[in-house]
C-alpha positions in Angstrom: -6.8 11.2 6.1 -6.5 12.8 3.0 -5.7 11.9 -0.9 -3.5 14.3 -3.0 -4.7 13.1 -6.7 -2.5 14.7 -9.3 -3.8 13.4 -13.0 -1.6 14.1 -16.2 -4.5 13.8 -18.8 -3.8 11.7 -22.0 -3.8 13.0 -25.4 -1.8 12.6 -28.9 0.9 15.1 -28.4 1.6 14.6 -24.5 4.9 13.5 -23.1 5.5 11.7 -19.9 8.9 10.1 -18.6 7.6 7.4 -16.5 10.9 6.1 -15.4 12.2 10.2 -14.3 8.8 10.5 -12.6 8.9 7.1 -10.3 12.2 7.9 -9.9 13.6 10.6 -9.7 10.8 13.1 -9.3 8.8 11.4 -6.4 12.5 10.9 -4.2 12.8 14.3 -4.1 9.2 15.0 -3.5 9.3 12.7 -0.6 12.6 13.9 0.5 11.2 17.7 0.8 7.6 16.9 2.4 9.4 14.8 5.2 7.3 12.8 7.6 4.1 14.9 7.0 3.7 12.4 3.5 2.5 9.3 4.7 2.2 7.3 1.7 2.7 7.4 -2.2 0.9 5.4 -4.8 1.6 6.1 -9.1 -0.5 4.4 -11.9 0.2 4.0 -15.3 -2.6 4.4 -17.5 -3.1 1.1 -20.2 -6.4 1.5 -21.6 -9.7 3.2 -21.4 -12.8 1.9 -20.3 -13.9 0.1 -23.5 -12.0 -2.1 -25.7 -9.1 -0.6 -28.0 -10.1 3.0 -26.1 -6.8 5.2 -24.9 -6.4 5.8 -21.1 -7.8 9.1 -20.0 -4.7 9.5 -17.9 -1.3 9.2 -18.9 -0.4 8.5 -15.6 -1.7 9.8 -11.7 0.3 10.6 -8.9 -1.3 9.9 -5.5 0.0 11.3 -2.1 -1.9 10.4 1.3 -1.2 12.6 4.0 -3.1 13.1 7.9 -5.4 16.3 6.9 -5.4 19.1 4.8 -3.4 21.3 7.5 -0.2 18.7 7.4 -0.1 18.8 3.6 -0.4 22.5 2.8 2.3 22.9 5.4 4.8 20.5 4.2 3.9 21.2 0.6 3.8 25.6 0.9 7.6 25.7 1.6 8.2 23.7 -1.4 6.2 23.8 -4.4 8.0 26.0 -6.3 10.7 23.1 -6.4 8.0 20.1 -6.6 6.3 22.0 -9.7 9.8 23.5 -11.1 10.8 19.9 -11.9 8.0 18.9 -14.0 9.5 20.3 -17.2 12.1 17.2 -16.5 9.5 14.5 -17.6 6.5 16.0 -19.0 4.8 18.5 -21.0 1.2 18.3 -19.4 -0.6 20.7 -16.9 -1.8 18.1 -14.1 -5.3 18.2 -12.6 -4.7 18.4 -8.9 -7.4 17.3 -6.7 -7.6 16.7 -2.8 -10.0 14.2 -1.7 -11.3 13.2 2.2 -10.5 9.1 2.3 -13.7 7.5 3.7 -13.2 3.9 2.8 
């Protein structure tokens, strides 16, 4: 199983619609990658790791799917859409990372 990790960093002029992105952005992505997307998780960041420090992330968008294989081939036919739709809640260039779940 694999983790698709996508991390809108945090900083003084960023803007981020949480309610468009639990909403309305993540139906459609779930719509479009079908049965291949086998779970969904988003956090919100609060705070940083110390008291009164920001969160490093504004928010971070997690995607599980079976292997690298099933998400590159539900995901290819549709990410000009997926990433098209970012200018509706955001301003930030995510960090994308894929990660093997071992635990």
């Amino acid at each position: 199983m694999i983790k698709v990790s996508v991390m809108y960093p945090n900083s003084s002029k960023c803007q981020f619609d949480v309610d468009y992105y639990c909403s309305r952005h993540l139906a459609m992505v779930t719509e479009l990658l079908g049965n291949y997307l086998k779970g969904k998780e988003v956090e919100v960041g609060v705070a940083g790791g110390t008291p009164g420090e920001t969160p490093l992330f504004i928010a971070v968008g997690h995607f599980t799917f079976d292997s690298i294989d099933s998400f590159r081939t539900c995901f290819g036919p549709h990410a000009k859409e997926i990433f098209s739709d970012t200018e509706n809640f955001t301003n930030i260039n995510p960090h994308i990372q894929i990660s093997e779940i071992r635990v």
